[in-house]
RODOPA-826871 format. One line per field, with one value per residue (C-alpha): residue number from 1; x, y, z. Coordinates in nm, 4 decimals. Example, Ala and Ser with C-alpha at 12.3 -4.5 7.8 and 13.67 -1.06 7.14 Angstrom:
pos <- 1	2
X <- 1.2300	1.3670
Y <- -0.4500	-0.1060
Z <- 0.7800	0.7140
//
This chain:
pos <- 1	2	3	4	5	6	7	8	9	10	11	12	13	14	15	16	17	18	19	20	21	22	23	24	25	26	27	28	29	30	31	32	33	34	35	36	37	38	39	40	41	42	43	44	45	46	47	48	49	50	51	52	53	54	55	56	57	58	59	60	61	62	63	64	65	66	67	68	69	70	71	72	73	74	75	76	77	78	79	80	81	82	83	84	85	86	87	88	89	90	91	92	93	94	95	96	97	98	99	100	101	102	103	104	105	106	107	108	109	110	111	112	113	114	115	116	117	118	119	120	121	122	123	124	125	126	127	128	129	130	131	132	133	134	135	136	137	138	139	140	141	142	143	144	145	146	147	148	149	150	151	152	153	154	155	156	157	158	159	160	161	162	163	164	165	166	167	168	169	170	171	172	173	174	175	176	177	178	179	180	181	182	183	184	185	186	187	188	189	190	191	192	193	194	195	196	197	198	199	200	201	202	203	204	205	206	207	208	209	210	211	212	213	214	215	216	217	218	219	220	221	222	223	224	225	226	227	228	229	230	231	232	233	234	235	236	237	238	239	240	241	242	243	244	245	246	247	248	249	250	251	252	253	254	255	256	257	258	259	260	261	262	263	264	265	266	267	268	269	270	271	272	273	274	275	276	277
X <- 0.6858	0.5691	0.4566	0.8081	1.0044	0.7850	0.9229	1.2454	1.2430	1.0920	1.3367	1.6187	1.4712	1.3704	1.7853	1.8844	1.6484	1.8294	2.1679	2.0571	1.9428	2.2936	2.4999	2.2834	2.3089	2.6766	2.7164	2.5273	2.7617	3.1005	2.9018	2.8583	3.1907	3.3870	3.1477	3.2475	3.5628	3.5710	3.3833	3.6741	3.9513	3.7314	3.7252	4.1290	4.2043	4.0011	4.1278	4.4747	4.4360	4.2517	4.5279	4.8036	4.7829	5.1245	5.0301	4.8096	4.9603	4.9237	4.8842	5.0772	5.0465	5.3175	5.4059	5.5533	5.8498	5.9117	6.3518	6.4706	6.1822	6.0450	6.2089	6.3009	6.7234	6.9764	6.9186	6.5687	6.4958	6.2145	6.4172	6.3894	6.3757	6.0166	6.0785	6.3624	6.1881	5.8392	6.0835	6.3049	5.9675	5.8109	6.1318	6.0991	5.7521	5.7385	5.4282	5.4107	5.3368	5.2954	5.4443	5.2344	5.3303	5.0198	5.1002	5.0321	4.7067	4.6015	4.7649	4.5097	4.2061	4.3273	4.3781	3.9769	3.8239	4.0149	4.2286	4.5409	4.5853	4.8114	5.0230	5.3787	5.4428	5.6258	5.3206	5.2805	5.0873	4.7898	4.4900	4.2837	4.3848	4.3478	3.9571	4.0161	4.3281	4.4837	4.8725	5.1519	5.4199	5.6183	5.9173	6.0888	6.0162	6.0662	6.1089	5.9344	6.1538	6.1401	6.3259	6.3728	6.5644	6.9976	7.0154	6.7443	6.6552	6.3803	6.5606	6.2394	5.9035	5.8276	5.9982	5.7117	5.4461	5.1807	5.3845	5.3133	5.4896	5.4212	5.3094	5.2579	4.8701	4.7842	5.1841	5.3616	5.4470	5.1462	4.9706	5.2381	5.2650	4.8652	4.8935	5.1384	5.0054	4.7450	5.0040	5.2499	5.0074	5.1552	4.9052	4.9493	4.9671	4.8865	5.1305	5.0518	5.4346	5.7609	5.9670	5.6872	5.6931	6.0692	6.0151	5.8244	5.9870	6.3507	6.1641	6.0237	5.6479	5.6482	5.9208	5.9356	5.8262	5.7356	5.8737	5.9953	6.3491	6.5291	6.3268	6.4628	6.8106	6.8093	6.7121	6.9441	7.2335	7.1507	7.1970	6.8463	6.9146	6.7471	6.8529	6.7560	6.7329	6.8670	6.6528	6.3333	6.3126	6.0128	5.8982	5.7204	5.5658	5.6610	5.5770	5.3693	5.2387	4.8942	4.5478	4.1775	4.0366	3.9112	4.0703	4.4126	4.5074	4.6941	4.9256	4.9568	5.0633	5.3316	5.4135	5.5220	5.6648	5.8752	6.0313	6.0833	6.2543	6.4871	6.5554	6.6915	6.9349	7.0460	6.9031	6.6426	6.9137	7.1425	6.8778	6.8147	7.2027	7.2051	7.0156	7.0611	7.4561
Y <- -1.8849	-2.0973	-1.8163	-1.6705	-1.9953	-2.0300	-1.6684	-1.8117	-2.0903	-1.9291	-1.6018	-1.8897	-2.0456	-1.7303	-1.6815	-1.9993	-1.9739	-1.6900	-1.8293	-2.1150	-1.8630	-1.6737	-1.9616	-2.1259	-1.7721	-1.8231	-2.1549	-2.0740	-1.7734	-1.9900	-2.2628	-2.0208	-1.8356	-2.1649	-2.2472	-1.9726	-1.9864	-2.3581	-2.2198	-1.9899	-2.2072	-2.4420	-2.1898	-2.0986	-2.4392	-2.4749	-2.1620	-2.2814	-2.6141	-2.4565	-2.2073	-2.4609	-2.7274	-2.8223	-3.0307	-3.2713	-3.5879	-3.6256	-3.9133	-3.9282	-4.2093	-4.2982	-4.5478	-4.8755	-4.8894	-4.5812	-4.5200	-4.3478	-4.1302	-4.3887	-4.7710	-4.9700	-5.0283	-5.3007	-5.2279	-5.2912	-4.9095	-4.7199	-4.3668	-4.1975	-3.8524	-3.8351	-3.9390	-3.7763	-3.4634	-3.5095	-3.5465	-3.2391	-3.0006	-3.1807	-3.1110	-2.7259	-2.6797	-2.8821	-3.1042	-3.4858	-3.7410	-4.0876	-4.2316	-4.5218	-4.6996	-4.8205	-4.8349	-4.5151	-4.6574	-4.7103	-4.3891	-4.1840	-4.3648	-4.3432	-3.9390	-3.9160	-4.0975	-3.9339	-4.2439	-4.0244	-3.6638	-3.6145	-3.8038	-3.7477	-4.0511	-3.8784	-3.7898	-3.5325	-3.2710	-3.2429	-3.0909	-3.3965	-3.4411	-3.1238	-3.1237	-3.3882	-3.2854	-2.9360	-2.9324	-2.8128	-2.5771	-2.8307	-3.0012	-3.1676	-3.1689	-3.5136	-3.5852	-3.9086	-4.1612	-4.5350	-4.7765	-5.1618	-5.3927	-5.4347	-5.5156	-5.4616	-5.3890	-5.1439	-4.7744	-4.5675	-4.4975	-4.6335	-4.9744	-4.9517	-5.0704	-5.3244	-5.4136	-5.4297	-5.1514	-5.1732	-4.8554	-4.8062	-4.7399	-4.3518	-4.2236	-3.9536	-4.2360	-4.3980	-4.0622	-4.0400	-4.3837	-4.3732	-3.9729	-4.1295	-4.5287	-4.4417	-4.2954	-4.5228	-4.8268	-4.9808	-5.1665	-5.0676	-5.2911	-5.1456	-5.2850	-5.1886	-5.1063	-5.0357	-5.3404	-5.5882	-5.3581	-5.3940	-5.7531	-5.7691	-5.5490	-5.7876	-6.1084	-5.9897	-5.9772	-5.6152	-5.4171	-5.1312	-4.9201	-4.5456	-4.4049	-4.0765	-4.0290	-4.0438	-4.3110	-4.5122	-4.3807	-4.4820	-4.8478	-4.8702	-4.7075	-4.9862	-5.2854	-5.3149	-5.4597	-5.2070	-4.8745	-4.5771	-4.5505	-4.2150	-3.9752	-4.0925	-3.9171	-3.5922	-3.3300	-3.4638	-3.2935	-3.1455	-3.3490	-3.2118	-3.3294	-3.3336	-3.3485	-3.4061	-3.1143	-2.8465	-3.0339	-2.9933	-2.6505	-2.5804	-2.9185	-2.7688	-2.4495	-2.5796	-2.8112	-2.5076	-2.3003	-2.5815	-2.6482	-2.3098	-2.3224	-2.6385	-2.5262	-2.1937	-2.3732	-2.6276	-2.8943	-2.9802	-3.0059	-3.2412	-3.4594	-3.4974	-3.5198	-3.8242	-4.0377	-3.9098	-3.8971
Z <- 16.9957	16.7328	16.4740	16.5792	16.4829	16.1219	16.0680	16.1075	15.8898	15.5993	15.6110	15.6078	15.3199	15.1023	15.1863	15.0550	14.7725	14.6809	14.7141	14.4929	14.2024	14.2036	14.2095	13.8867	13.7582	13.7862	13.6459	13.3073	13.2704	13.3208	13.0454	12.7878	12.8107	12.7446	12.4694	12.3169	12.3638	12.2266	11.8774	11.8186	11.8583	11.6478	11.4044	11.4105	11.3921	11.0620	10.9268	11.0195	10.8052	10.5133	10.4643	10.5077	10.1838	10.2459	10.5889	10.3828	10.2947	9.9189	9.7021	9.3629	9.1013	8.8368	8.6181	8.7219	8.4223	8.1917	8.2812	8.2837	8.4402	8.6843	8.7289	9.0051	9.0408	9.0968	9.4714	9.4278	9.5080	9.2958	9.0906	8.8153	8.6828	8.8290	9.1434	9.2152	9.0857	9.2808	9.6197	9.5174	9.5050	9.7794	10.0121	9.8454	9.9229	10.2639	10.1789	10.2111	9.9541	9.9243	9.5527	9.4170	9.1452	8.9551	8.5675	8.3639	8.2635	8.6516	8.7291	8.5219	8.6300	8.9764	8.9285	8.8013	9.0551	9.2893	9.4638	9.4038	9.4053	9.1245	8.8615	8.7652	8.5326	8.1780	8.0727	7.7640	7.7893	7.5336	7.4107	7.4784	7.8257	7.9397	7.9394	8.2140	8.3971	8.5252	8.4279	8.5450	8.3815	8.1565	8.2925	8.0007	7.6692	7.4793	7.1114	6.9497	6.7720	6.5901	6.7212	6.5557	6.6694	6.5994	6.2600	6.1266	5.7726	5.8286	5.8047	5.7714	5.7986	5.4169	5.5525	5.7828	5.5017	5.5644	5.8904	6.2468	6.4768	6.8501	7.0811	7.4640	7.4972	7.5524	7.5063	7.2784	7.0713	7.0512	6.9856	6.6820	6.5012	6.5332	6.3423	6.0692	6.0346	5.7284	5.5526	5.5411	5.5444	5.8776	6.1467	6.5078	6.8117	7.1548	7.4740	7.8670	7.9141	7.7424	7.8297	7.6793	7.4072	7.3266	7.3424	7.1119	6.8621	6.9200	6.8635	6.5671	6.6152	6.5578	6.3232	6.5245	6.8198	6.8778	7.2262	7.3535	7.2443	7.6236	7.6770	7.4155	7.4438	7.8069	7.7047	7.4497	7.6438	7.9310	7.6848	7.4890	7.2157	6.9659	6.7808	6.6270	6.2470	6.1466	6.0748	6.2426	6.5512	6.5245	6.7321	7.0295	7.3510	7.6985	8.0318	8.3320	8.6414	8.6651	8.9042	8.8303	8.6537	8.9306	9.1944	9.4026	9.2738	9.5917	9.5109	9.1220	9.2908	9.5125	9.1880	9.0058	9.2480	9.3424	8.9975	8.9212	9.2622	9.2091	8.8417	8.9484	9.2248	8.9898	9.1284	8.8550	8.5981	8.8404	8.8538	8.4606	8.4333	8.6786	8.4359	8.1080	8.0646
//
């Protein structure tokens, strides 16, 4: 009886042994199959986000005065040509951005070290600058002019000898005055922004001031009290939004696609119309 019960309890447990093995069996199957299936959607959801730039929230840098291209209004609300620009292509393109107003100075150094993703602050397009950023296609082109202040007796660029004439560090103007100042024997004076700049030209510390030419109109047309001798304004440069070199092409591309987008349906040359007539 008692061999007959051991028989028993060890064909029940050879049974259950059994039953334990298929059901582990089972479990490791069920484990890997949603491991799997995890890894893919992984994987979609990275291909997803690498092939979609415009769901990043970017990061642009401008100036904090340069109107009529970026200034703050009576209602204490930031426009400009820029920024109306940047937010017409952004709204074209579908991507997010966050404007920062640094300084053009700040702007650039915030662009290389990578604290921004791009600038859009009236800045010309150059030679020099392009071994550090990647432009985009030009979206104005800006003439350089002089500007002294009303009244003054200095009429041209030979009125400029052994004087002082103001410029807005790393500009078109600047850039100019600097290309011309040996030869007509004029000493340059660097400012961090245009309206200090003006400033000084009307209180007579400095003769006269290189600036891009709707720049200066602007001012003048909004009561600064400065003109334009005749005959003084030269060739200048085209703008372009910019990122660090190698970096954010997929931004530059939606940049350009954009404008050539908001130029063909008018809107680009509303914009520039708003604040230059």
């Amino acid at each position: 009886m008692k061999k007959r019960m051991m028989a028993i309890c060890l064909t029940l447990g050879m049974t259950a042994s059994m039953l334990a093995g298929c059901g582990s069996s089972t479990g490791n199957d069920s484990s890997n199959t949603s491991s799997a299936a995890k890894e893919e959607t992984s994987a979609t959801e990275s291909g997803n986000t690498a092939s979609s730039a415009s769901g990043k929230k970017y990061v642009i840098a401008t100036d904090t005065v340069f109107a009529p291209f970026e200034f703050t209004d009576e209602s204490g609300a930031f426009v400009g040509i820029d920024v109306d620009l940047l937010d017409a292509i952004a709204k074209d393109q579908g991507f997010e951005y966050e404007l920062q107003s640094l300084g053009f100075d700040a702007a650039l150094v915030a662009v290389q070290s990578g604290q921004a993703d791009g600038v859009i602050a009236g800045m010309s397009i150059t030679d020099e600058r392009k071994e550090t950023f990647d432009f985009s296609d030009a979206y104005y082109d800006a003439d350089v002019t002089m500007a002294v202040a009303a009244g003054s007796s200095i009429a041209s660029y030979d009125d400029l000898n052994g004087k002082k004439v103001a410029v807005k560090t790393a500009t078109n103007g600047s850039d100019y005055a600097k290309s011309i100042a040996d030869q007509y024997g004029f000493d340059i004076v660097e400012f961090k922004d245009s309206p200090t700049m003006y400033q000084d030209v009307i209180t007579g510390n400095t003769v006269a001031c290189f600036e891009d030419y709707p720049v200066m109109a602007y001012n003048i047309k909004q009561g600064a009290g400065m003109e334009m001798p005749e005959g003084t304004t030269a060739a200048g440069s085209s703008y372009g939004f910019a990122v660090q070199k190698g970096q954010n092409a997929e931004l530059l591309e939606m940049f350009n696609k954009g404008l050539a987008d908001i130029k063909a349906n008018g809107t680009y040359q509303e914009i520039v119309d708003k604040y230059t007539k």
